[in-house]
Structure formats: C-alpha cells, structure tokens
N, C-alpha and C positions, 0 to 999 in steps of 0.2 A: 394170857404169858403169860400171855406171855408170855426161850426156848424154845435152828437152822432157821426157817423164817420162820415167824410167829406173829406175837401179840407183846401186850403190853406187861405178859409172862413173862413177857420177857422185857419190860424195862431192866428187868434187873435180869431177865434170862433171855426170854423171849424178848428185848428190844433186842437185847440177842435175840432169842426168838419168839411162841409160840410167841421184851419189844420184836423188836419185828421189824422184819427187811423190806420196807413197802420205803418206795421215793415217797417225798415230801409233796402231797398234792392238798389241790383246793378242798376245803370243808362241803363233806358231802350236806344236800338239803335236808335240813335235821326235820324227823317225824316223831318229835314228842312234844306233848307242852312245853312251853317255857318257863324258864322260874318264875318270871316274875305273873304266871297265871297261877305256878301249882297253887293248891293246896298247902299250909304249912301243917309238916308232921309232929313230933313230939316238940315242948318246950326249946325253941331257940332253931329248931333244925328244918331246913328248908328241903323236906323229902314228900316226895307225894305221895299220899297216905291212899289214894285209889287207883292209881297206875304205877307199874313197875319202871320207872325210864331208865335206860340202859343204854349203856355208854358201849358203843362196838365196832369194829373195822367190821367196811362190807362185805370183804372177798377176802377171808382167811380161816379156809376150813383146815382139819376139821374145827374150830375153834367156832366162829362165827362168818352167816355170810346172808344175804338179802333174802336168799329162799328161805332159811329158816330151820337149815339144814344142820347147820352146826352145832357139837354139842354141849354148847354154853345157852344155845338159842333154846332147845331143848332143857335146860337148866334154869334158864332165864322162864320159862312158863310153870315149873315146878315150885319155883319161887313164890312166884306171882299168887298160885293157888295155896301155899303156906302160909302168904303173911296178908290173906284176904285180899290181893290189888283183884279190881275189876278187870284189868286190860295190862300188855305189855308194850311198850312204845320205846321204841330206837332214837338214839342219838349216831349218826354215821361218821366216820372219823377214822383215816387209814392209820394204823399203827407205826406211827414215825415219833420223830421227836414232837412236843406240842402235844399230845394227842390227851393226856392229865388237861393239861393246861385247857386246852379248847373244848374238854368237856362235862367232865366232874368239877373241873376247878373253877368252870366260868357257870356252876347251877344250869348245867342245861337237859340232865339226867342224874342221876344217883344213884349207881353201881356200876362198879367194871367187872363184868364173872368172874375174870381171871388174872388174876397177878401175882407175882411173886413174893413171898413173904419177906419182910423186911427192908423192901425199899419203899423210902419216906417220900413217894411223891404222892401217898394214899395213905388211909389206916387201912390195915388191914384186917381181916375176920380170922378167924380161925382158920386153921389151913382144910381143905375139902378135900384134897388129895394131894400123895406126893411120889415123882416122879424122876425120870435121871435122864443125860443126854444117853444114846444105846451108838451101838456099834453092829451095822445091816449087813449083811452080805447075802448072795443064793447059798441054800439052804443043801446039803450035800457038796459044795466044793472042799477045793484045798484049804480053805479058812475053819473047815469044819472045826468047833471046839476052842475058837480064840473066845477069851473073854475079858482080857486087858487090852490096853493099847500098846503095855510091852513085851506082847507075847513075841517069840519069833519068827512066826508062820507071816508077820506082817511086814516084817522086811524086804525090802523091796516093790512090793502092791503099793497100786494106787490109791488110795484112798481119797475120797470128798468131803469138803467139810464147810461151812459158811463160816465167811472172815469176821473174825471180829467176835466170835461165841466160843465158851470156854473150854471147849475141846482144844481148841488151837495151842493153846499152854503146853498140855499133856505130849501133844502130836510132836511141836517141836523139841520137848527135852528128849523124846527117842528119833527123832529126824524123819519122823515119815510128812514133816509138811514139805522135807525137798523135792518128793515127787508127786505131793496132792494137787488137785483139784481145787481151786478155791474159787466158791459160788459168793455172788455178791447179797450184801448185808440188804442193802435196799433195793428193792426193787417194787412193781405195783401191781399188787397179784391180781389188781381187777382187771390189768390187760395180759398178764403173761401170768404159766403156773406158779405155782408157791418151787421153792427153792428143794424143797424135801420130793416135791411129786419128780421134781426133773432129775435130781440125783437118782431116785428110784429106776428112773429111764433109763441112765447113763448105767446101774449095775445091768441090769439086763442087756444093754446091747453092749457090753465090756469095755465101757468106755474108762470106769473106777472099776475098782474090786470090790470095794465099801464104802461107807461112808455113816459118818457119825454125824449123828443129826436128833435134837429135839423129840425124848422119846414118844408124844403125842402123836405127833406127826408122822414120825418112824411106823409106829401103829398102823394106824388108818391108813398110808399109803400100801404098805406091806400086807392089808389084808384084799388090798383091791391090784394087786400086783399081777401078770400074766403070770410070773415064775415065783414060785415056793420061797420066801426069805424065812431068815433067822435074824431074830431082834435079840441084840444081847443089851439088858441096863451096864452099863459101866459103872459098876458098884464095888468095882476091888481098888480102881487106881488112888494110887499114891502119890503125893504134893502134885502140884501144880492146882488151877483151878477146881472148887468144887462141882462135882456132874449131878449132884442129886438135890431137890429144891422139893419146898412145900408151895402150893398153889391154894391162892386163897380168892375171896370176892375184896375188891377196894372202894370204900368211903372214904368219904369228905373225913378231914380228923375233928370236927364238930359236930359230927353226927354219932355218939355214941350210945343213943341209945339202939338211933337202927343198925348199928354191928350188933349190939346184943340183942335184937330179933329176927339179924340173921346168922348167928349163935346158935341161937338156938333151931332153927332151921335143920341147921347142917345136923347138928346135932341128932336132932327127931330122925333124920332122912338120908346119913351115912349113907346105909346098904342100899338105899333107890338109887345114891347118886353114885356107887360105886357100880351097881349094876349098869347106867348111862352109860360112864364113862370104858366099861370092859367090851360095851358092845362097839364103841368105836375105837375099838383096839388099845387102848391108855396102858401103855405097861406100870402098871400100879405098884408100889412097896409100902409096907406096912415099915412101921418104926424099926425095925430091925434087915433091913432092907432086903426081905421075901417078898416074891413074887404075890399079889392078890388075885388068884383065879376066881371068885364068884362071892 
C-alpha cells in the first residue's frame, strides 16, 4: 500500500487498500534474523547491513505473497542486489491494524516495499511510483468511454466498491453508493480471494457493472481476466477524497541514512522498477497524471 484490498499502501490507501482488508490474525512465524542478532548498519541504526528483512503480508498479491510472486517480492531482490545484502528474508505479518507496529516498529525487519506517502507511521523514501483508485468495467459495453464517477452513463449501474476506501466519498456525492455493492475492508486473503479478484468475478458474471478498486490490483486482475476489461485511472474527479497517491519503500524514522541508500536506489533503477511494475499491469502516472506505457 498499500489501496480495495491491499497493504499497508494503504495504511494511508491500501489499509484502505494495496492498508488492507485482511482480519486481524495471529503473527505469522517470522523468517528473518532478529534484531537483536542483526548486524548494526550505519551510526545508531539497527539495519542489517547483509540481509534485506522485509516486512510483508503473506497472501496479498499482486503486492506480496509466500511464493515470491508478488511484485514487491520481485522488488524486494532488486534491492537486495543494489545495496549489496547477501540474502532476502521475510518478516510475515497480515496487513491489518498492528502490522507497523509488529514489524518495522518492533526491529524485526527493515523495510516495508510499499506505503503510502505521507503517513507518519513510517519515514518514508522517495515515492517509486505513483498510482490512482481506476474505474473497471467489460471493455466494449454501454459504459464504453466513462471516465468520471459523474459521468451519466453511471446512473443507475451497479457499481462495487470496498467500504471504507476513498472512492466511497466521490460514489456518494453522485448516489451511486445507493445501488453499490459494498465488499468488506477486512477480510484474510490467505483463506479467501483478495477483494479486487472477486469483484473481477462479479463484472463478468453481471453481478456489478463496475467497480472501482485500487489501481494495482485493478491491473493484475484485469489482465488475467476471461473477459476483455477497460481500466480507467480516476484522474478527473473533483472534491471529495484524493484517488491518486505516490508509493513509496517505509523505514524506521532513525534510520536515515538507509532511506538515503534507498534514494538512491530508486533513483539508479526508475526504468527497471517501472518496467516491474507495467508487467504486472500497475496503471502508472507520471507527474502530470499521463499514462506510463514503457
């Protein structure tokens, strides 16, 4: 997110989503060192200077998940071989409330891939990408060509949406949450889908017409879909919540030199990590909120 369900993108989005809609479970068996074996990294800062530990929900693609599939996990080894770590090692931890606290906060890894910029439960890096909730639908219906949520064509259709994520602001000043769809915030994606995969399901078997959901996720489900969608970013609407966020990696706020060696990182490795992020579909926007094709 962390931005529909998510991650810790979403404390600030993603707890909306990529935080994140996962119940409140037991701490997974963490597989990294402990702090109190790491290694200390720069002057004062308890980072391990030869493993990457990384703090991540197990089953929250496409973001993160135990296979190693996800493309933070994929991020998380690009890392690794940038800032010389020998190895990457996981801290497990579902993306609920706690999940700062019980992992970064308690020294039990040191980095979250993905958060949203601007929430102080982390420093945050520089932003790596930046992204907006979108608006799904099949690709040749009668929605052809919407690209607000106050277009007219939306009037009356159902749309889908998860409670509690900032689409829901917009939905209700034009009243299309009287007839939504409202998927829940939390749920445990390591026993049931993510909230975006099942919406997906619901366009296709006409259950919603659309649904606005965490452009990440929107992505990656949309390109693994049986039916053709259309991903529109929601980059016109007007007041209500903001739909477009920068994603960044989060530290410790005392660890500032290793933000600025993963600074520079990003820096060096833009175009690799934009190239990552387009092959799992990431609807990308550059500072002026254009699409980033390649």
């Amino acid at each position: 997110m962390a931005f529909g369900s998510g991650r810790s993108v979403f404390v600030s989005v993603v707890k909306h989503a990529a935080a994140a809609m996962v119940a409140i479970l037991a701490l997974a068996a963490p597989q990294t060192v402990s702090a109190q074996t790491a290694g200390l990294g720069a002057a004062g800062e308890l980072v391990d200077p030869d493993i990457l530990r990384v703090c991540a929900d197990p089953s929250n693609m496409p973001f993160s998940d135990e296979s190693g599939e996800g493309f933070e996990d994929k991020l998380a080894q690009m890392v690794a071989e940038g800032t010389g770590r020998k190895s990457v090692a996981y801290t497990w931890f579902p993306s609920v409330m706690g999940f700062v606290r019980n992992t970064l906060g308690a020294n039990r890894c040191d980095i979250v891939m993905g958060y949203a910029q601007g929430d102080e439960l982390v420093q945050n890096t520089n932003a790596y990408y930046r992204s907006a909730y979108v608006l799904i639908y099949k690709k040749g219906g009668d929605l052809a060509g919407v690209e607000t949520l106050v277009d007219e064509k939306l009037k009356g259709k159902r749309l889908g949406v998860v409670e509690g994520t900032p689409p829901t602001a917009s939905m209700a000043k034009t009243r299309l949450l009287e007839k939504a769809k409202i998927y829940p915030l939390m749920i445990d994606t390591r026993a049931a889908p993510s909230m975006a995969e099942v919406m997906m399901r619901d366009i296709q078997a006409g259950v919603i017409d659309a649904a606005v959901v965490w452009g990440p996720m929107a992505g990656y489900y949309a390109a693994r879909s049986d039916v053709e969608m259309t991903v529109v970013p929601l980059i016109h609407e007007k007041g209500g919540q903001r739909m477009i966020y920068r994603i960044t990696m989060g530290v410790r706020p005392s660890d500032q030199n290793w933000k600025r060696t993963l600074n520079t990182f990003i820096k060096e490795n833009q175009p690799k990590i934009d190239k990552l992020l387009l092959e799992y579909g990431v609807p990308l926007l550059d500072e002026r909120d254009q699409r980033i094709t390649q």
